[in-house]
N, CA, C and O atoms as a DFTB+ gen file, in Angstrom:
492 C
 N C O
     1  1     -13.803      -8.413      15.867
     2  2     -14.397      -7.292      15.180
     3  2     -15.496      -6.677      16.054
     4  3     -15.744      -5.472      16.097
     5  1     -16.286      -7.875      16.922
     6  2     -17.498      -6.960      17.584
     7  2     -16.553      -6.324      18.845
     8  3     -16.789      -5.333      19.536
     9  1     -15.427      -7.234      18.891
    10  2     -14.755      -6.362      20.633
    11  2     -14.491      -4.820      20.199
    12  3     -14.888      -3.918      20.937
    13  1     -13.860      -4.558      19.070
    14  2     -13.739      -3.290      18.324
    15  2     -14.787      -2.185      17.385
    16  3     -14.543      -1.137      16.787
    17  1     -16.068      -3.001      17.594
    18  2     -16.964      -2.517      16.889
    19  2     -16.834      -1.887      15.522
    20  3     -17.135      -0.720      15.272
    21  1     -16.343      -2.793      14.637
    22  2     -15.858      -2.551      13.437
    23  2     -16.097      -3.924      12.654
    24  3     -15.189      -4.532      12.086
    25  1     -17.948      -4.498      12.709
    26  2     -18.612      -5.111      12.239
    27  2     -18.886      -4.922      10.754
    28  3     -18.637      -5.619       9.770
    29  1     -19.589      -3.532      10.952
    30  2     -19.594      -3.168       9.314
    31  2     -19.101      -2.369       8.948
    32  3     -19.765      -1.873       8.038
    33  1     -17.874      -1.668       9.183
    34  2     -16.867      -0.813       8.675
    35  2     -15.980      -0.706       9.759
    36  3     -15.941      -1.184      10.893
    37  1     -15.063       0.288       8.892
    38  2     -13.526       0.103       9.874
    39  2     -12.762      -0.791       9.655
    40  3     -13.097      -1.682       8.875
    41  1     -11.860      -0.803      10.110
    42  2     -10.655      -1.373      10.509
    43  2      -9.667      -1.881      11.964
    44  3      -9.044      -1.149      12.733
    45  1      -9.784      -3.148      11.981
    46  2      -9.354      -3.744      12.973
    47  2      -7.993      -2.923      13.241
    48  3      -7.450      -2.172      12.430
    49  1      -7.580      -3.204      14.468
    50  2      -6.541      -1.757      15.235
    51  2      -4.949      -2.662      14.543
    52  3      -3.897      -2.223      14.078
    53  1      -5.352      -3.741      14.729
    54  2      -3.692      -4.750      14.190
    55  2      -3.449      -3.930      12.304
    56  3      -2.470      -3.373      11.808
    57  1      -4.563      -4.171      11.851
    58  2      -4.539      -3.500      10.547
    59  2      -4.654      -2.603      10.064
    60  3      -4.561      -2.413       8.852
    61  1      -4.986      -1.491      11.255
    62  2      -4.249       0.089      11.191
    63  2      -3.235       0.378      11.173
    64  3      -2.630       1.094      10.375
    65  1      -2.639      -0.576      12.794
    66  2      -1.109      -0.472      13.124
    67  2       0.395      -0.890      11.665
    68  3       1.573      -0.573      11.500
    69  1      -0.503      -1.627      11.040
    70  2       0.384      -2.076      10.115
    71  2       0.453      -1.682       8.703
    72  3       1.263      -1.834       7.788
    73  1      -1.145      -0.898       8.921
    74  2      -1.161       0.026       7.355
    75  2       0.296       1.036       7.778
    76  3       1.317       1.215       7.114
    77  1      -0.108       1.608       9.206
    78  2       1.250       2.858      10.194
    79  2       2.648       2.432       9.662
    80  3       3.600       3.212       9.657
    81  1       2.701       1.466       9.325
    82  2       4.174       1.005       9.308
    83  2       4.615       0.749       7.956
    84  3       5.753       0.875       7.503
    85  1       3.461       0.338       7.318
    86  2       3.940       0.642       5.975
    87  2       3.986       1.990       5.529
    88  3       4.726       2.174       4.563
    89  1       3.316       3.101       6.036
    90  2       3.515       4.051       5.410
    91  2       4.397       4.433       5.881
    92  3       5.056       5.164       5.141
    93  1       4.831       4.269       6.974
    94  2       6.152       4.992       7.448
    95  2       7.535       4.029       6.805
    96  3       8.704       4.273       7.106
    97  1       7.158       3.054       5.993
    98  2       8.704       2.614       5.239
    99  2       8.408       3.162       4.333
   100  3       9.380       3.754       3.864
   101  1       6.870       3.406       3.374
   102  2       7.052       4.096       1.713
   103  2       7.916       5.329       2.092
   104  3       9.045       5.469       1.623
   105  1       7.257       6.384       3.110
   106  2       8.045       7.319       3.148
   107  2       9.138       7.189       3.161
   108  3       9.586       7.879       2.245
   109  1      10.245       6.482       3.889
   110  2      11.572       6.172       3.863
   111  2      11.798       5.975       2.629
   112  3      12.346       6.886       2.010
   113  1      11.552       5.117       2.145
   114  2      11.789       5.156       0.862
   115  2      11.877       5.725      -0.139
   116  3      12.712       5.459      -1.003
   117  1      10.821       6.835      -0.227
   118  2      10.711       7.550      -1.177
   119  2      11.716       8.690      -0.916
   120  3      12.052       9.484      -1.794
   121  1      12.242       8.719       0.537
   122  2      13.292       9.647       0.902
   123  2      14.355       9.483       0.339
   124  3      15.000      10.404      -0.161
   125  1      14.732       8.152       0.335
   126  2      15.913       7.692       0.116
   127  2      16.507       7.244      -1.178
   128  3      15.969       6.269      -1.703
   129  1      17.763       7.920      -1.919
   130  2      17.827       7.946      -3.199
   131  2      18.398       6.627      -3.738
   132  3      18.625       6.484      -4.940
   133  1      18.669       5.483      -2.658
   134  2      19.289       4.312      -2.639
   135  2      18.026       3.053      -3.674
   136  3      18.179       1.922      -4.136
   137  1      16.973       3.939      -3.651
   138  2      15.713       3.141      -3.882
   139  2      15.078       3.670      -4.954
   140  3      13.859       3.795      -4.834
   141  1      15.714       4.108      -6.250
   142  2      15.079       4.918      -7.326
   143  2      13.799       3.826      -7.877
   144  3      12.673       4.249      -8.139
   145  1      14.266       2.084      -8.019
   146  2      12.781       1.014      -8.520
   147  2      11.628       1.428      -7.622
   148  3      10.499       1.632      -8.069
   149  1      11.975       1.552      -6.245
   150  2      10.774       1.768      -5.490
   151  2       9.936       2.849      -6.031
   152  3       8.749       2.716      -6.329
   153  1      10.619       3.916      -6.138
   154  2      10.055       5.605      -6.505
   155  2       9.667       5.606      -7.804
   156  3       8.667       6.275      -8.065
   157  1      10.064       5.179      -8.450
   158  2       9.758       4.703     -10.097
   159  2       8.422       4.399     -10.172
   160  3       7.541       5.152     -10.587
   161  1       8.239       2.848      -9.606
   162  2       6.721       2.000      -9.490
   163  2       5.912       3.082      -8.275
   164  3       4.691       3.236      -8.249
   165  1       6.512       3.500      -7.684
   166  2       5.217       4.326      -7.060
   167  2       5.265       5.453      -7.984
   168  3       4.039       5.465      -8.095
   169  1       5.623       6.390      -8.726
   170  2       4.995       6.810      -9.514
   171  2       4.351       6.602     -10.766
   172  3       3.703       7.405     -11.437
   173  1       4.632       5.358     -10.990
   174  2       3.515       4.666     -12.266
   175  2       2.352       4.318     -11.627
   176  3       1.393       4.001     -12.330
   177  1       2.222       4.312     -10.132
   178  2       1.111       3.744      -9.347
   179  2       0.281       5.425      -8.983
   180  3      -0.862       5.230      -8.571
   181  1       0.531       6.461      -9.037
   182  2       0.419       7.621      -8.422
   183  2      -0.852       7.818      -9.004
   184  3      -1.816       8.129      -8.305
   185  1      -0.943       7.648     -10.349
   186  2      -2.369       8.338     -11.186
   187  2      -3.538       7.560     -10.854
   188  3      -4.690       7.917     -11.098
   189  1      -3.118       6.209     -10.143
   190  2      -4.498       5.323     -10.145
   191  2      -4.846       5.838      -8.398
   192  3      -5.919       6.086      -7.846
   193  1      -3.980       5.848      -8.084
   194  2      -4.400       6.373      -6.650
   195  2      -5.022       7.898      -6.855
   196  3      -6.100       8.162      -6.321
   197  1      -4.504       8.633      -7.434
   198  2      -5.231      10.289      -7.297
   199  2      -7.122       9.883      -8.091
   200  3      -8.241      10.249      -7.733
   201  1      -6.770       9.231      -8.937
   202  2      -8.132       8.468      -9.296
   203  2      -9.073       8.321      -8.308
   204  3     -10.031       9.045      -8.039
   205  1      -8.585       7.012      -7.650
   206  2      -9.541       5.881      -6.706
   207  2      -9.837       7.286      -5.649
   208  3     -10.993       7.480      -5.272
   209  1      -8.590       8.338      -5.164
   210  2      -9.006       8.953      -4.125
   211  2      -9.942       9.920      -4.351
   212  3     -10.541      10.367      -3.373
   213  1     -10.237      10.417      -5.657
   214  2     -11.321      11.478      -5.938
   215  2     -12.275      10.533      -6.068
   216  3     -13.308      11.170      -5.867
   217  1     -12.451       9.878      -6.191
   218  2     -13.916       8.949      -6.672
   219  2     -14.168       8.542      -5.046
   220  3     -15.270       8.050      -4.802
   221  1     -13.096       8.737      -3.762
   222  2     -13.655       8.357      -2.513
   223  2     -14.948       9.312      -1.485
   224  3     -15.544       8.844      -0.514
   225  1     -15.065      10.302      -1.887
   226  2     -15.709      11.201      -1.880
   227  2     -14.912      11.645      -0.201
   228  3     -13.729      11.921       0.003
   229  1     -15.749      11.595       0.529
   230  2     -15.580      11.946       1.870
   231  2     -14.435      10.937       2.641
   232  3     -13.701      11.087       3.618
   233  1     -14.621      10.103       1.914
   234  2     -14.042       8.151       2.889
   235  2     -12.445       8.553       2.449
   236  3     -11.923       7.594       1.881
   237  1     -11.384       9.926       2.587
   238  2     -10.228       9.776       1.846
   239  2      -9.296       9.232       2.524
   240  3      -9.213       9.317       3.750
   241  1      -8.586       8.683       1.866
   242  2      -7.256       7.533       2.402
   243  2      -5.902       7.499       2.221
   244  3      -5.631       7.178       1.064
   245  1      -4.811       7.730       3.004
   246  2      -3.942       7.590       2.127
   247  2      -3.493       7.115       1.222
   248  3      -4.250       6.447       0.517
   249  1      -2.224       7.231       0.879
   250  2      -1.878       6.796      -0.431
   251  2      -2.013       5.351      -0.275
   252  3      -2.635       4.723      -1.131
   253  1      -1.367       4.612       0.977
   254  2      -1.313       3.000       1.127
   255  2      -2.818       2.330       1.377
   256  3      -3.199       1.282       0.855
   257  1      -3.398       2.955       2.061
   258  2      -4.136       2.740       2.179
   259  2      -5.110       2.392       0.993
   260  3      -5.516       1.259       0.734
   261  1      -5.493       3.817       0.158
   262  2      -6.034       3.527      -0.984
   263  2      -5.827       2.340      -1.668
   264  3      -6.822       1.655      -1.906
   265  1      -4.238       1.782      -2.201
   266  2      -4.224       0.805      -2.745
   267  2      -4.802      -0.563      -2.142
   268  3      -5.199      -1.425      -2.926
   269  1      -4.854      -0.777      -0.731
   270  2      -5.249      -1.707      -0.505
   271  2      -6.676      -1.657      -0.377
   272  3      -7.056      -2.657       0.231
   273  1      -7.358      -1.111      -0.611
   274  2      -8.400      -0.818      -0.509
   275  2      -9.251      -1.379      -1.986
   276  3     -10.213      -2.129      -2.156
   277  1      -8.291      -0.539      -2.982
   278  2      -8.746      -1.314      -4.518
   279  2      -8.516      -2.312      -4.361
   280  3      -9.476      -3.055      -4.561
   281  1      -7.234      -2.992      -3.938
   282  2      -6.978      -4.813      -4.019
   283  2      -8.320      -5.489      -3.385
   284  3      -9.001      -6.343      -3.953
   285  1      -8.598      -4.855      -1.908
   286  2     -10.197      -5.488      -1.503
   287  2     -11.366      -5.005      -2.242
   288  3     -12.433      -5.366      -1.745
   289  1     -11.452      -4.270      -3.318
   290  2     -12.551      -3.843      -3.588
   291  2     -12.387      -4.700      -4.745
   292  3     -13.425      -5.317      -4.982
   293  1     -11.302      -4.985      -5.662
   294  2     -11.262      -6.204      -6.809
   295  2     -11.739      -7.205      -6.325
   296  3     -12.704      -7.782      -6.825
   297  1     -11.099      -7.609      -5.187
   298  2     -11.162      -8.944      -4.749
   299  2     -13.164      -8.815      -4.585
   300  3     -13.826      -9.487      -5.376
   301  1     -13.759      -8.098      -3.736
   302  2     -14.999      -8.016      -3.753
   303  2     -15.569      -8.020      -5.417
   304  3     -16.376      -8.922      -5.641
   305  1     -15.394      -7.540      -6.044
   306  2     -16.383      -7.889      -7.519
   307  2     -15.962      -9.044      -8.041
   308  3     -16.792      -9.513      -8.820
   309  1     -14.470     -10.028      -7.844
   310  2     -14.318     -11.086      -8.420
   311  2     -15.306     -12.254      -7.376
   312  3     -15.905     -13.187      -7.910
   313  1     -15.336     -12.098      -6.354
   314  2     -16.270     -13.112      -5.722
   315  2     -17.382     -12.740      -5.766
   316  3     -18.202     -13.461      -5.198
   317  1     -17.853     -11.554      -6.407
   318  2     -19.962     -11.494      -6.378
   319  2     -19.532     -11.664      -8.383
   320  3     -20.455     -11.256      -9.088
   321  1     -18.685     -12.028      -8.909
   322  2     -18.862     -12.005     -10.068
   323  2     -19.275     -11.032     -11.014
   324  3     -19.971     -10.977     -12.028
   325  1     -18.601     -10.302     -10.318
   326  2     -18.595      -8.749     -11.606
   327  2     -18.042      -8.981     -12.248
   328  3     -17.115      -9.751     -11.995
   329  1     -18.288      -8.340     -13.849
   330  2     -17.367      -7.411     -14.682
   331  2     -16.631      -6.755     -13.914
   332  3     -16.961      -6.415     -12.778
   333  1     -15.050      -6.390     -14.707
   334  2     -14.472      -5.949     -13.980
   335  2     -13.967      -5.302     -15.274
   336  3     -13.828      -6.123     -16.181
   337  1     -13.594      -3.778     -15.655
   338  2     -13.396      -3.172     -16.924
   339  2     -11.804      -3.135     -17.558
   340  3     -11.242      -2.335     -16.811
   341  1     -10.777      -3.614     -18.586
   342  2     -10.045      -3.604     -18.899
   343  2      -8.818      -2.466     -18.130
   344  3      -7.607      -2.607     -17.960
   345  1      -9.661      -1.448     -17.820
   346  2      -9.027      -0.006     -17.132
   347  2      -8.768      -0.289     -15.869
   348  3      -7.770       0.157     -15.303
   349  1      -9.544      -0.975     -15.357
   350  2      -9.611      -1.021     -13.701
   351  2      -8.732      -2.462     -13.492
   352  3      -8.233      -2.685     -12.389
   353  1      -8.577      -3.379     -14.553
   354  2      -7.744      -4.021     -14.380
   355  2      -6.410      -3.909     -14.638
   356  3      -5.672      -4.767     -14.155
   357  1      -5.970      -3.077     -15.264
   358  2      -4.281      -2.590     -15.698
   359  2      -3.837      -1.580     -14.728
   360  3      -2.663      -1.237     -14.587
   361  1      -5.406      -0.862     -13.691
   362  2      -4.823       0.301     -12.518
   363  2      -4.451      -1.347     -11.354
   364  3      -3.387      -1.718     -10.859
   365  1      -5.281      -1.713     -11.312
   366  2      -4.903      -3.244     -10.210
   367  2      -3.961      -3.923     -10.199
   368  3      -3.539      -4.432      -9.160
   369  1      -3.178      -4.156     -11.861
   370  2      -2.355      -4.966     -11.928
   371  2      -0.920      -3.956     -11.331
   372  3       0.128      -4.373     -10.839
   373  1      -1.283      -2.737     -11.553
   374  2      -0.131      -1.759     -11.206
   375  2      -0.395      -1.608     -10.061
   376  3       0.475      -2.397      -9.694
   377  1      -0.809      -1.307      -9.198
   378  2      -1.206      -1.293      -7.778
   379  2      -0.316      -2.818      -7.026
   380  3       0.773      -2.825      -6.451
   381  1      -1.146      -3.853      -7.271
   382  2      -0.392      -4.608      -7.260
   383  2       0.683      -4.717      -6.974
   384  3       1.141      -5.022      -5.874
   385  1       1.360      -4.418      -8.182
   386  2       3.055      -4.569      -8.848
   387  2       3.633      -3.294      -7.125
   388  3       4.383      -3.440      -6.160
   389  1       3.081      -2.623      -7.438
   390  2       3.771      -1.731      -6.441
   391  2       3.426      -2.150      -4.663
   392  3       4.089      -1.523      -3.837
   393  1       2.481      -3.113      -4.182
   394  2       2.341      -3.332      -2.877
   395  2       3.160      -4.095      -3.244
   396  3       4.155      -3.384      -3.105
   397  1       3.522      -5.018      -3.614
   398  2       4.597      -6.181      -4.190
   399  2       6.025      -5.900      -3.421
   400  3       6.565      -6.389      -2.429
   401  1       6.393      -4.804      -4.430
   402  2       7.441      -3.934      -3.940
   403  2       7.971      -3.658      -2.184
   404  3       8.941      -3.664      -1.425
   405  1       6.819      -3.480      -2.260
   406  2       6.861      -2.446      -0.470
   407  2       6.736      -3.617       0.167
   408  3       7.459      -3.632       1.163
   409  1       5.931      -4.923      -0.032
   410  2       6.148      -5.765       0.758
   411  2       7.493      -6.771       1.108
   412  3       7.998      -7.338       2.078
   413  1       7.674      -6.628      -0.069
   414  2       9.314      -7.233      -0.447
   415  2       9.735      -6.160       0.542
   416  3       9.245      -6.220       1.669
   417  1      10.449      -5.344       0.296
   418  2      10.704      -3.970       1.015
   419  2      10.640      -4.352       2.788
   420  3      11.591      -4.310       3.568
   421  1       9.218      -4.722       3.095
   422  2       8.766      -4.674       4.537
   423  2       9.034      -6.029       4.760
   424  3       8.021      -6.271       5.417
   425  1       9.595      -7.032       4.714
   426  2      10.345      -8.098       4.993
   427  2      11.750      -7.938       5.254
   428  3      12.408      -8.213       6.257
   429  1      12.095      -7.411       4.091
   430  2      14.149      -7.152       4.166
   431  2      14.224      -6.276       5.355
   432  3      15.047      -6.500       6.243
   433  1      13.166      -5.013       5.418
   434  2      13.585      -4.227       6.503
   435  2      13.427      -5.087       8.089
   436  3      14.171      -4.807       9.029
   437  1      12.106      -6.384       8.202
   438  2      11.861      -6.763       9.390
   439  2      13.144      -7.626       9.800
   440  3      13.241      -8.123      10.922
   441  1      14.184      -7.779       8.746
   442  2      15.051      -8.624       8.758
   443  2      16.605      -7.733       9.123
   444  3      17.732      -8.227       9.176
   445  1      16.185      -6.205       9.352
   446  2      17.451      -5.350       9.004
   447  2      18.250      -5.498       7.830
   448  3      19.405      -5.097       7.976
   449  1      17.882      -6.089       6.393
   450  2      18.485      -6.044       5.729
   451  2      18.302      -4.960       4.563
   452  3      19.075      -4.894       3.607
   453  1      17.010      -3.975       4.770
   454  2      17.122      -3.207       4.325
   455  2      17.897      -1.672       3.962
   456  3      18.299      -1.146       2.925
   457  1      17.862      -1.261       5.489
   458  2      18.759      -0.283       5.457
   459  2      20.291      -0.607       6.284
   460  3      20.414      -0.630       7.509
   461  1      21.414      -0.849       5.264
   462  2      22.487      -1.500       5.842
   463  2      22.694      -0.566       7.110
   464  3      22.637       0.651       6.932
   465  1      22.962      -1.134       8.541
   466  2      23.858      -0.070       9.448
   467  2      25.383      -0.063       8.970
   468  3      26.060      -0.984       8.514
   469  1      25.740       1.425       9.250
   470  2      27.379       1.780       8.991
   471  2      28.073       1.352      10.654
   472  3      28.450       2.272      11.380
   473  1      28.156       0.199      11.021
   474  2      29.181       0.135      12.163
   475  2      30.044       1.205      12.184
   476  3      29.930       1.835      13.235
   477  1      30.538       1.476      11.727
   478  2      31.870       2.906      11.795
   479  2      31.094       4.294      13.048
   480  3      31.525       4.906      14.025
   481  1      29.531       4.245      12.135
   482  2      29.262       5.550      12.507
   483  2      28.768       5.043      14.187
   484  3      28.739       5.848      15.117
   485  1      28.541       4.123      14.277
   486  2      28.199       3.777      15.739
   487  2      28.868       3.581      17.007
   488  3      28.389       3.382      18.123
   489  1      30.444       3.704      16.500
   490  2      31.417       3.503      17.556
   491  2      32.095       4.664      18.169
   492  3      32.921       4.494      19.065
């Protein structure tokens, strides 16, 4: 963190590179009509993100980003022992539910088993 100077803010470059890659599978995904559960849970996830991102003031994030951002910002009030409000826990549990998804998602694809290749079209 000090080689990157991203002591007290920021983001380490490995965990940029890989926020990059997830957003570039949501997009696929959301392209692709093969994946209507995916597009579904990201739009039950959509309102908590347009939320979290107006309340970011200047600090705005993408969409993936944002969510992980609430998951570390929960995780921060459950270890200083906050309250944490019934609302902000049902946007988390959905947030959640939907990195869930994409991570499932970002395994099958590291495995090529996400998007089948058509041998036919390759010969």
């Amino acid at each position: 963190m000090r080689r990157e100077g991203v002591e007290k803010s920021g983001h380490l470059q490995i965990n940029k590179n890989m926020v990059g890659q997830l957003v570039a599978l949501h997009d696929a995904l959301l392209k692709d009509p093969r994946f209507p559960q995916y597009t579904a849970e990201f739009y039950k996830t959509l309102p908590y993100i347009v939320e979290l991102r107006s309340k970011a003031g200047d600090a705005k994030a993408g969409e993936i980003e944002t969510c992980f951002n609430a998951l570390y910002g929960m995780l921060m009030l459950r270890l200083q022992g906050k309250e944490i409000s019934p609302d902000t826990q049902t946007a988390i549990a959905q947030i959640a539910r939907f990195i869930a998804i994409l991570a499932k998602d970002f395994h099958l694809d590291e495995e090529d088993k996400l998007f089948p290749h058509d041998d036919q079209k390759q010969q």
